[in-house]
C-alpha positions as CSV (number, residue, x, y, z in Angstrom):
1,X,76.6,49.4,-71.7
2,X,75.1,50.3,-74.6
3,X,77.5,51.4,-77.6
4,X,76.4,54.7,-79.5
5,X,77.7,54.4,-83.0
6,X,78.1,57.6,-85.5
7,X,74.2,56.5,-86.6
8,X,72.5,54.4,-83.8
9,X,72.8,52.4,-80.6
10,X,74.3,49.2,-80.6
11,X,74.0,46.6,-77.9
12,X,77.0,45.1,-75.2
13,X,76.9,41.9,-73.7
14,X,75.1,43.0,-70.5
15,X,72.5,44.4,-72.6
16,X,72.1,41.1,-74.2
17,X,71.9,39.3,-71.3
18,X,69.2,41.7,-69.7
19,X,67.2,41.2,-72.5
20,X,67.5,37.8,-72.6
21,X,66.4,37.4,-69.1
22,X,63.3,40.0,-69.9
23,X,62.1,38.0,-72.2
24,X,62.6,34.5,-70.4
25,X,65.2,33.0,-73.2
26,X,67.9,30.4,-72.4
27,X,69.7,29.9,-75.7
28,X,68.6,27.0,-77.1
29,X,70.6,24.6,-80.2
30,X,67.1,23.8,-81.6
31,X,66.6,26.8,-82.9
32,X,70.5,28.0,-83.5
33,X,69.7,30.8,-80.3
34,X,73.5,32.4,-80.2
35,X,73.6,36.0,-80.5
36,X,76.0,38.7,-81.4
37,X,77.2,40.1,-78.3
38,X,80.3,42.6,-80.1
39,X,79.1,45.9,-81.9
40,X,82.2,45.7,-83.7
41,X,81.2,42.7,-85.2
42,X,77.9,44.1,-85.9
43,X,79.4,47.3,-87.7
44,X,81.8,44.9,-90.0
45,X,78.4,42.9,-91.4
46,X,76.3,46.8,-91.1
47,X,79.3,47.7,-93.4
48,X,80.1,45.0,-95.3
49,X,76.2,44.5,-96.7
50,X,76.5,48.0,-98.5
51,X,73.2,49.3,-97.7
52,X,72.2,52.5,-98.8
53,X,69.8,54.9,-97.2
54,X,67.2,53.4,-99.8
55,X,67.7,50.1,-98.9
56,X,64.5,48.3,-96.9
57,X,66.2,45.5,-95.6
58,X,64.7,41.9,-94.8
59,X,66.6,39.9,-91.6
60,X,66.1,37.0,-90.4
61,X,66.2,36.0,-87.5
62,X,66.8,39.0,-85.4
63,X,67.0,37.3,-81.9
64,X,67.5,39.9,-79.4
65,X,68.2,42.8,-81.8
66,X,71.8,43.4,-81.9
67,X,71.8,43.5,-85.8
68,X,68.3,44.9,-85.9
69,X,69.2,48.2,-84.4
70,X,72.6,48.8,-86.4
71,X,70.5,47.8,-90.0
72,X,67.6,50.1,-89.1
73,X,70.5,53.2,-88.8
74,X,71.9,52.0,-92.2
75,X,68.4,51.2,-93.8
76,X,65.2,53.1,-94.6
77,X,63.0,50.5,-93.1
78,X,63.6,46.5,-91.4
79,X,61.6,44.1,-91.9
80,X,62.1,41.5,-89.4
81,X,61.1,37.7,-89.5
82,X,61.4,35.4,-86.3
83,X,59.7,31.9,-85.6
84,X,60.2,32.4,-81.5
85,X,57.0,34.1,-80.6
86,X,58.9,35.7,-76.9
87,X,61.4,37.2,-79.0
88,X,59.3,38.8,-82.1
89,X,57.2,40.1,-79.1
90,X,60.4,41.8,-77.9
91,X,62.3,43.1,-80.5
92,X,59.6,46.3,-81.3
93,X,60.4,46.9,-77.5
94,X,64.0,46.3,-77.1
95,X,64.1,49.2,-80.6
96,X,61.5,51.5,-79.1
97,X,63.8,51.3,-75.9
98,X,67.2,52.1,-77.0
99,X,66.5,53.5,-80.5
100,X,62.9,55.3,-80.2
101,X,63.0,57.4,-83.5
102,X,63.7,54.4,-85.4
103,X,60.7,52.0,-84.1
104,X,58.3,53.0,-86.8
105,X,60.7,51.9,-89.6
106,X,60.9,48.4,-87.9
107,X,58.0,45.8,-88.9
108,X,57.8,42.7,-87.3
109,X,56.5,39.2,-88.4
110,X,56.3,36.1,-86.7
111,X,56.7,33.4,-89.2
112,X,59.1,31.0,-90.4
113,X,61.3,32.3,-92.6
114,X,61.5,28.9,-95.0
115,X,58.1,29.1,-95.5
116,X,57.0,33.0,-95.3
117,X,55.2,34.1,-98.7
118,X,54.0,37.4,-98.0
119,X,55.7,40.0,-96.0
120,X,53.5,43.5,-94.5
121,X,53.6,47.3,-96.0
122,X,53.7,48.3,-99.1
123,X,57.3,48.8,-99.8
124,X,58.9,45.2,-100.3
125,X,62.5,44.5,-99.1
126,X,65.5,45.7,-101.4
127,X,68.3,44.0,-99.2
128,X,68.7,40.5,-97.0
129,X,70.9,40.6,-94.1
130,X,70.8,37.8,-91.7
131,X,72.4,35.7,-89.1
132,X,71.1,32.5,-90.5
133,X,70.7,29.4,-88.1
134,X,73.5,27.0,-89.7
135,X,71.1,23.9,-90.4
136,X,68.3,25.8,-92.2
137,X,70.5,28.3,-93.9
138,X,70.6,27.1,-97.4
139,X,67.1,26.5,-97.7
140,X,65.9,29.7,-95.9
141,X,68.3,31.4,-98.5
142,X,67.1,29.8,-101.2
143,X,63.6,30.1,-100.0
144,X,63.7,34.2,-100.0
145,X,65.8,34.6,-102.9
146,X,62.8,32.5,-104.8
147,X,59.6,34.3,-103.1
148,X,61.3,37.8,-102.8
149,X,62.7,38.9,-106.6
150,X,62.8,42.3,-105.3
151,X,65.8,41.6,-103.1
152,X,68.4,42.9,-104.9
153,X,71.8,42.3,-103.0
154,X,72.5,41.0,-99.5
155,X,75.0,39.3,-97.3
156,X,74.3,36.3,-94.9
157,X,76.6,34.9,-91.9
158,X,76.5,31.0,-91.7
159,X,78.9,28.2,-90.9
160,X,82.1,29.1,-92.2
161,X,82.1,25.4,-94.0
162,X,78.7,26.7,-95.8
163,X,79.6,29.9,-96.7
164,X,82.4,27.8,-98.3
165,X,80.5,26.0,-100.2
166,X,77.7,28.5,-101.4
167,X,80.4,30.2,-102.9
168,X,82.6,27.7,-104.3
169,X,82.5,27.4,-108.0
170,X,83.0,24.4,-110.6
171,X,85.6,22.3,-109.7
172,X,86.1,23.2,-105.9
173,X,86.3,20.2,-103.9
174,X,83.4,21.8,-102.1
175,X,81.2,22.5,-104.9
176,X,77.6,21.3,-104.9
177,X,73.8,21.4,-104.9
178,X,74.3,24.5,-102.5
179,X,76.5,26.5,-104.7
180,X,74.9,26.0,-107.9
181,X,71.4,26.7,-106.8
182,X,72.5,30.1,-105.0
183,X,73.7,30.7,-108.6
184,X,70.9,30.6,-110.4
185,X,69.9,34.0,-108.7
186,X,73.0,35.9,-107.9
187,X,77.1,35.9,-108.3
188,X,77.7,34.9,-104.7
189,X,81.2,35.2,-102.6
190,X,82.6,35.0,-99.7
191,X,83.2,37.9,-97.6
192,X,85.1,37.1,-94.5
193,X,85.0,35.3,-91.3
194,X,83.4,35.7,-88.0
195,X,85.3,34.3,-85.2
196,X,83.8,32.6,-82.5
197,X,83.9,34.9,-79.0
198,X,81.7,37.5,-80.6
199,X,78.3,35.0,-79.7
200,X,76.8,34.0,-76.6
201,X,77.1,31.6,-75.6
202,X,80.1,31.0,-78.0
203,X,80.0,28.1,-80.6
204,X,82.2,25.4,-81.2
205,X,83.0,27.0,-84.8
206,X,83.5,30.1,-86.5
207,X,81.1,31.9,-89.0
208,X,81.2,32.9,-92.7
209,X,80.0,35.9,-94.2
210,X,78.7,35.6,-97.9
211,X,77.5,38.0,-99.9
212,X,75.5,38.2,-102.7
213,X,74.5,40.3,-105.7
214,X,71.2,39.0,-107.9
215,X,71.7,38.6,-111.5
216,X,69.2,37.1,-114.3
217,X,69.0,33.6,-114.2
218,X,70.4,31.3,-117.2
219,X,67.1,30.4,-118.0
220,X,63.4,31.1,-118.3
221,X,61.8,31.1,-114.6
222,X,59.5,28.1,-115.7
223,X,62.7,25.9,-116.0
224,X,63.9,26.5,-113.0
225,X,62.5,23.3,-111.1
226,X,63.3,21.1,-113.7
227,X,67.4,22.6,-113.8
228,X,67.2,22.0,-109.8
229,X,65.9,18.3,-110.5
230,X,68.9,18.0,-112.8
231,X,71.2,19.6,-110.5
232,X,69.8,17.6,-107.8
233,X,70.5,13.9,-109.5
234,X,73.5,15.1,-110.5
235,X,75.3,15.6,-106.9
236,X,73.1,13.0,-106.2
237,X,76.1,10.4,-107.3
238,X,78.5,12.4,-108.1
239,X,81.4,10.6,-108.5
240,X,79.6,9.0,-111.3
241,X,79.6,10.2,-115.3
242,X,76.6,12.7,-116.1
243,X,75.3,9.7,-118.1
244,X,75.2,8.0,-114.9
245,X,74.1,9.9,-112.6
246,X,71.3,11.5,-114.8
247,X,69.9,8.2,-116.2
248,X,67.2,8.3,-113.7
249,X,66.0,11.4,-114.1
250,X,66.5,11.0,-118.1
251,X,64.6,7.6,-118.0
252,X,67.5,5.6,-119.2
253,X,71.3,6.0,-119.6
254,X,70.8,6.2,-123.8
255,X,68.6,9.0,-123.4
256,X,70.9,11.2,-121.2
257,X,73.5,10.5,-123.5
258,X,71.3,11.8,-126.1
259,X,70.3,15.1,-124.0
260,X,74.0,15.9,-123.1
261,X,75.4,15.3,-126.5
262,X,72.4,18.2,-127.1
263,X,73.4,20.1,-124.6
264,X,76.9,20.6,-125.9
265,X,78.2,18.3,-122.8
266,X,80.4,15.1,-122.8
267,X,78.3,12.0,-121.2
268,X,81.7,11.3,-119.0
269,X,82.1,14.7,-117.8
270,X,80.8,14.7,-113.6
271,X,78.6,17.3,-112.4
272,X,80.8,19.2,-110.2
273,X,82.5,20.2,-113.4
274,X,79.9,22.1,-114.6
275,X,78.2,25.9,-113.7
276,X,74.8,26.5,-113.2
277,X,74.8,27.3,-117.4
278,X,75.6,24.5,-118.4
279,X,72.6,22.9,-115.9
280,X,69.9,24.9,-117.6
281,X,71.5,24.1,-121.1
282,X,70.6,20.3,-119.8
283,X,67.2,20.8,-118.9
284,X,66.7,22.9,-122.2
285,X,67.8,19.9,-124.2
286,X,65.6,17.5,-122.7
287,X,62.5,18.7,-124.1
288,X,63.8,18.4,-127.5
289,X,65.2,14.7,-126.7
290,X,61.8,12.3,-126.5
291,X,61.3,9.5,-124.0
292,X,61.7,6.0,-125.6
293,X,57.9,4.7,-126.4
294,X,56.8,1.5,-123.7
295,X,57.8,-2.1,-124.9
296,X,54.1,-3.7,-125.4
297,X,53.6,-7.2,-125.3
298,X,50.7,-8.1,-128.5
299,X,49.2,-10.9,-126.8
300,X,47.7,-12.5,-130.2
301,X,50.9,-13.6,-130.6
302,X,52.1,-14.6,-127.7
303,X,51.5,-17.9,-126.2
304,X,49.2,-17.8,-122.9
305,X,51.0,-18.1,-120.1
306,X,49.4,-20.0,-116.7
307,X,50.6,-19.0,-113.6
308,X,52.5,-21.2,-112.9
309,X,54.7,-21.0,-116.0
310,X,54.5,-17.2,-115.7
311,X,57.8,-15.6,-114.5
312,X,57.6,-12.9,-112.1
313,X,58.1,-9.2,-113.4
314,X,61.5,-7.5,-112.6
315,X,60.8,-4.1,-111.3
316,X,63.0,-1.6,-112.5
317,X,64.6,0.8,-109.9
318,X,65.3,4.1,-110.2
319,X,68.2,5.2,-107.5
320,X,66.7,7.7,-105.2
321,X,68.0,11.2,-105.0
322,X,70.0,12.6,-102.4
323,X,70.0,15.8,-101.4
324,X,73.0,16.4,-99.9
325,X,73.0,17.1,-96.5
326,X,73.7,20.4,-94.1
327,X,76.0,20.8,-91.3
328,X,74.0,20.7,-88.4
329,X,76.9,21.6,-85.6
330,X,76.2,24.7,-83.9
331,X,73.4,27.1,-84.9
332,X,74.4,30.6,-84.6
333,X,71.8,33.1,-85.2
């Protein structure tokens, strides 16, 4: 039955299951469809997000509603994003049903939330507090801290092996493109872990919470693509040198020398050394470092060649970047 907290109704696992029938959903993997079934576990996140009163929070991904109802009794106002059109056709339902003088604080959008620009009303959202589906949680993070300056703080439950790794820092054996990017906008931590018998239908792993608390960037705004592109090429290879790994995005090995010497950063120091500083101090000194000028060939004094003397043309290759890539195991949302 339905669990009355201290501020608002929380949802049980029939109540889950009820409205998942109402609405006609069988969980699916595609789009990470495994919801919080425990109001204990939904009072620990509630709790552990620190809203205030003042707070208009922005979740994503509200499924069925479970979190929904607890944020809107910690919150001044939700604003909720879903891609599954049964579901955001729902959720003003399932809150007008078991939490009627809260349904006017709750706007819904149907969008995805990797790709959502624009959000409704005129007070924009102060907090993030999500279940995130595992394989699209680093972008969809990355995606609202970017479009959304306004949200201030927030925490985020992913895979545990994510939330891992968006809060490790330099020199974790887990530290990458994931952790340096969320840095950029906020100090980000880890703030517990969420077992696995709290979802249905359960998932083969547990659940990370991380939480985060935005922070000026190291660098101007306009930089920002070209310290990701760095950061980026970096991980790319990264048991390689910077003066490796960087020479393609640099244009040569010489001239990433050159821009890590300006930087203040040994050539033979590896990416996963540095912090997202030290990034932006790279893409700072690249500017000031110019690209070598083109070899041309002055063909008045060069013999002509015909073609069948003529050598074919090497063509230089630049090694591709890898992104590297996300868990995609189970999806809980």
């Amino acid at each position: 039955m339905t669990d009355q907290s201290l501020d608002g109704p929380l949802l049980g696992p029939a109540e889950i299951r009820e409205l998942a029938e109402r609405a006609g959903i069988r969980p699916t993997k595609t789009l990470g469809q495994n919801f919080v079934i425990d109001p204990n576990t939904i009072r620990r996140i509630v709790a552990t997000a620190h809203l205030t009163s003042d707070d208009h929070v922005l979740e994503v991904g509200p499924g069925l509603g479970s979190l929904t109802l607890g944020l809107l009794a910690a919150s001044s106002a939700v604003t909720a994003v879903e891609i599954d059109p049964p579901l955001a056709a729902q959720l003003p339902e399932t809150v007008e049903r078991f939490y009627p003088e809260a349904a006017s604080r709750l706007n819904m959008v149907l969008d995805d939330a990797a790709r959502v620009t624009a959000l409704p009303g005129d007070t924009p959202p102060t907090a993030l507090v999500a279940n995130l589906p595992y394989n699209v949680a680093v972008p969809v993070l990355l995606h609202i801290l970017e479009m959304f300056p306004t949200v201030r703080h927030g925490l985020v439950m992913v895979q545990d092996e994510v939330a891992d790794r968006l809060a490790a820092g330099p020199g974790s054996r887990v530290y990458g493109v994931p952790s340096v990017k969320a840095n950029w906008y906020a100090a980000v931590s880890k703030a517990g872990v969420i077992g696995k018998n709290v979802f249905w239908p359960a998932p083969k792993i547990a659940s990370g919470l991380v939480r985060f608390e935005r922070r000026e960037p190291p660098a101007d705004e306009s930089l920002r693509k070209e310290v990701f592109a760095v950061i980026d090429a970096a991980f790319a290879q990264r048991r390689k040198t910077l003066r490796a790994a960087l020479s393609g995005w640099a244009g040569s090995g010489a001239r990433a020398e050159e821009i890590l010497r300006a930087a203040g950063i040994e050539p033979s120091e590896r990416g996963e050394k540095l912090d997202v500083t030290a990034f932006a101090r790279i893409a700072q000194a690249a500017s000031t470092v110019s690209r070598p000028q083109a070899i041309t060939q002055e063909t008045t004094q060069e013999p002509l060649q015909t073609p069948t003397q003529a050598e074919p043309e090497l063509e230089q290759q630049t090694p591709a970047r890898e992104s590297q890539p996300e868990p995609t195991t189970e999806n809980p949302v």
